[in-house]
TORMARFI-230538 format. One record per residue: x, y, z of N, C-alpha, C in turn; residue in one letter. Coordinates in pm, whole numbers, plus 32768, in hexadecimal, padded with zeros to 4 digits. Layout:
# residues N
XYZXYZXYZA ...
This chain:
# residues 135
A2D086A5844CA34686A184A1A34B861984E6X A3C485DA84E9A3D9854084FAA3F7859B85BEX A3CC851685F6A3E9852A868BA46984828694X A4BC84AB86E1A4E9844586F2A49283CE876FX A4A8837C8768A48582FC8796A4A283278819X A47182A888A2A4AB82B48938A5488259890EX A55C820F88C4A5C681C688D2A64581F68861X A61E82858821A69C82C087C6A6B08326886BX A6858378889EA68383EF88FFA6CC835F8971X A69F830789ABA6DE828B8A01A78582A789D3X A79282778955A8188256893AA86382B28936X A82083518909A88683A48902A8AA83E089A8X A86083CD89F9A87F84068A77A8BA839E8AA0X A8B083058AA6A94E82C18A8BA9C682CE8A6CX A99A831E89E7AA44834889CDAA6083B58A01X AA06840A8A09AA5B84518A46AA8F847E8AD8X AA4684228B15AA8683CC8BB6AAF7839C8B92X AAFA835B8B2EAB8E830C8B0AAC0E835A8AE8X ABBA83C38A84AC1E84368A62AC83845F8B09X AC1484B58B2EAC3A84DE8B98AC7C84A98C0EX AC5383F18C15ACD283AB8C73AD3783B58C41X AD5F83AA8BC5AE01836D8B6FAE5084298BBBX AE07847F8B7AAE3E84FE8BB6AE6084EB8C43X ADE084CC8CB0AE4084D78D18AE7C84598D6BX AEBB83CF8D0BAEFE83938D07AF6C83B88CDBX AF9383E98CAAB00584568C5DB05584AD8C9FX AFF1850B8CE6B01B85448D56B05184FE8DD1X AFF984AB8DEEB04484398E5CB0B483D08E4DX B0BA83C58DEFB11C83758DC1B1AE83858DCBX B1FA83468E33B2B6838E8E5DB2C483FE8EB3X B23884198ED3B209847F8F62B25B84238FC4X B2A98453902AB2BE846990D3B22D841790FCX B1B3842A90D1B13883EA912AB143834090C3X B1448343906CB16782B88FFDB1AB8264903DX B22F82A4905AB2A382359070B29C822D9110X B24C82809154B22B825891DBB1DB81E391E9X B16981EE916EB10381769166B1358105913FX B1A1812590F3B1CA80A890CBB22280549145X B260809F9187B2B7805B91E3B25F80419271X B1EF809A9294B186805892E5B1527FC592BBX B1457FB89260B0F47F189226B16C7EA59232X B1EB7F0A91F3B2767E60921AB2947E549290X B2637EC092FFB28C7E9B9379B2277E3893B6X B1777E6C9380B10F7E1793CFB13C7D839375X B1657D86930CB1567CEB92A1B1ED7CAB9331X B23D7D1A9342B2B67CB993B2B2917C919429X B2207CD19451B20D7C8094EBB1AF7C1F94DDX B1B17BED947BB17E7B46947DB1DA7AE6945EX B2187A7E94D2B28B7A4994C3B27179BA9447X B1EC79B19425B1F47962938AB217799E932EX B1FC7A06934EB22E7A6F9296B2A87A5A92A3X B2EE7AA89331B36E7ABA92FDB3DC7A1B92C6X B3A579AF92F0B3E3791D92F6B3C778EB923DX B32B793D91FAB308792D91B3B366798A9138X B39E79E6915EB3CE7A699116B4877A2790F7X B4A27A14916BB536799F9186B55F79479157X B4D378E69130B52378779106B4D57884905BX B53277DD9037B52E77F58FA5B4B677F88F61X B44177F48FA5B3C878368F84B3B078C88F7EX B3F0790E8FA2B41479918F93B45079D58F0BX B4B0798C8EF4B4F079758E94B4A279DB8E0DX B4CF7A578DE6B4897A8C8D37B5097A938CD3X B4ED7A408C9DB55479E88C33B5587A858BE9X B5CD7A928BBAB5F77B158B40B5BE7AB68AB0X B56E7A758AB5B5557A468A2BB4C97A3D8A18X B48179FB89D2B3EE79F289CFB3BB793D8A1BX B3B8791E8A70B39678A28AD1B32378868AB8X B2BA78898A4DB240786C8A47B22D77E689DCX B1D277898A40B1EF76F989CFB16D77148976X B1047753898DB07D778F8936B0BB777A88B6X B06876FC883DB090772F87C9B0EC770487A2X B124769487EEB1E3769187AEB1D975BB876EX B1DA75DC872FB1E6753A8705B265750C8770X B243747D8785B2AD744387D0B344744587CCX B37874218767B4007474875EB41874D4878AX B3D2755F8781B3C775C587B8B3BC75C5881FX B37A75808872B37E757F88E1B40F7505894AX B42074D288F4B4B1747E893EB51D74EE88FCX B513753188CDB57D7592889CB58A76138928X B4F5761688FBB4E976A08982B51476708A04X B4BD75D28A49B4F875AC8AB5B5B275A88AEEX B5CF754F8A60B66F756C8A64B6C975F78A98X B64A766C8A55B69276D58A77B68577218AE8X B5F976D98B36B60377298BB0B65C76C78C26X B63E76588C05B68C75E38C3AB74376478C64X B76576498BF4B7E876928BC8B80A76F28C02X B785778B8C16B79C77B98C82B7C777C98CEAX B74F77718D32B75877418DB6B7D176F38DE8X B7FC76B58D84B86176788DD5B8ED76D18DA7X B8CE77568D78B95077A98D4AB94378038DD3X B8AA78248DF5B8B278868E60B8B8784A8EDEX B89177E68EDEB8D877658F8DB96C77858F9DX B9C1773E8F1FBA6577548F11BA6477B78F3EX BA27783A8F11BA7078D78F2DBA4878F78FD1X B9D278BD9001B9D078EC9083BA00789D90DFX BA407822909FBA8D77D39105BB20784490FBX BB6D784A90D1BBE5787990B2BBAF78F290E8X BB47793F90DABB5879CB9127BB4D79C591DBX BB147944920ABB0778FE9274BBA278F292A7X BBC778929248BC5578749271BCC478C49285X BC9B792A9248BD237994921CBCD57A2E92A7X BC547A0292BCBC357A709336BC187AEF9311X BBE67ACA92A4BBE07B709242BB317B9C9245X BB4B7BC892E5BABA7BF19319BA5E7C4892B6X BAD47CB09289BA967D0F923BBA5C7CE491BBX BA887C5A914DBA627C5D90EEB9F47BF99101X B9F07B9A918DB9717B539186B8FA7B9691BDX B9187BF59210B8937C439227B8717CAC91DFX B8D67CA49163B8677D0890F2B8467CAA90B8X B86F7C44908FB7FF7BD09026B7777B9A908BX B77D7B979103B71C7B89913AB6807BD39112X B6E67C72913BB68B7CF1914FB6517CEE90BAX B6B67CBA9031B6587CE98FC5B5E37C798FB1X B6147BF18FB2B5B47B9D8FBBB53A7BAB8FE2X B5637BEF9074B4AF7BF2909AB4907C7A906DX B4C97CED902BB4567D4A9011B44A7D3E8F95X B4AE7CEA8F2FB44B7CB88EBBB3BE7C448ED5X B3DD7C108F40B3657BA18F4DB2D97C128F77X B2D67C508FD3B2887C9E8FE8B2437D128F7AX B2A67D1F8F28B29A7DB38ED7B2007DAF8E8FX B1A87D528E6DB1637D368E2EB0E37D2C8E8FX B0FF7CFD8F03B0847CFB8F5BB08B7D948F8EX B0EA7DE38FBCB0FF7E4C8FF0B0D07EC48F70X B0F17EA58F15B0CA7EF38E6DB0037F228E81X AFFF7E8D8E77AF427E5F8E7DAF107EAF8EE1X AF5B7EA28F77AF027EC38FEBAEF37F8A8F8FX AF617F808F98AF7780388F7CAEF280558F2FX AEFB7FE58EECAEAD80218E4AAE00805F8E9BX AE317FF68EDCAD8C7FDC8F2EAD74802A8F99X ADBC807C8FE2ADA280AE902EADEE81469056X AE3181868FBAAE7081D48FADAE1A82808FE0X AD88826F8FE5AD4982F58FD1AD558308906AX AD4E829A90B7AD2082C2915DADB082F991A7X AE0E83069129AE7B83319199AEA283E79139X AE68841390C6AE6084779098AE4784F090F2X 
């Protein structure tokens, strides 16, 4: 009779720790306690007045396209620049004119999405990381 090893019995009680988080990640997941956690972390990420200046301006900015120069031969990359270039100066125009025209409502939703796409990724991580202590 074969005995398993300390490091086959290691891995399987790994998995099946692992098993058993994804389950009650699953369960938590779009819970009332989730989207509480989630909006606890964008409120602590808002009371630091660098984030929010950081979230605002065009460093904030999550392009609807792929913005990564990793990998891109140079052309590629004066192509890509062009296009965020292009952006930016499409979404300046639009928030000047929403400035000008006083259209509170449509600049403080481009605000509001800006920064919780800028955040969504640090706020994602924290969750990931600290999802069991609020179970």
């Amino acid at each position: 009779m074969n005995m398993p090893d300390g490091n086959v019995v290691a891995l399987n009680q790994y998995l099946e720790s692992q098993a058993k988080a994804e389950i009650n990640w699953k369960a938590f997941e779009g819970t009332p306690a989730h989207e509480a956690m989630k909006q606890h972390r964008f409120e602590t990420l808002l009371s630091d007045p660098d984030n929010i200046s950081e979230a605002l301006s065009f460093n904030g900015i999550k392009y609807p396209f792929n913005d990564c120069f990793l990998g891109k031969t140079e052309h590629e990359r004066a192509a890509l620049r062009k296009r965020i270039n292009d952006f930016d100066d499409n979404l300046a125009r639009q928030l000047a004119v929403l400035i000008i025209t006083k259209d509170d409502a449509e600049l403080g939703r481009i605000l509001r999405v800006q920064a919780e796409q800028y955040f969504k990724k640090s706020i994602d991580e924290w969750v990931d990381d600290n999802w069991r202590d609020w179970v």
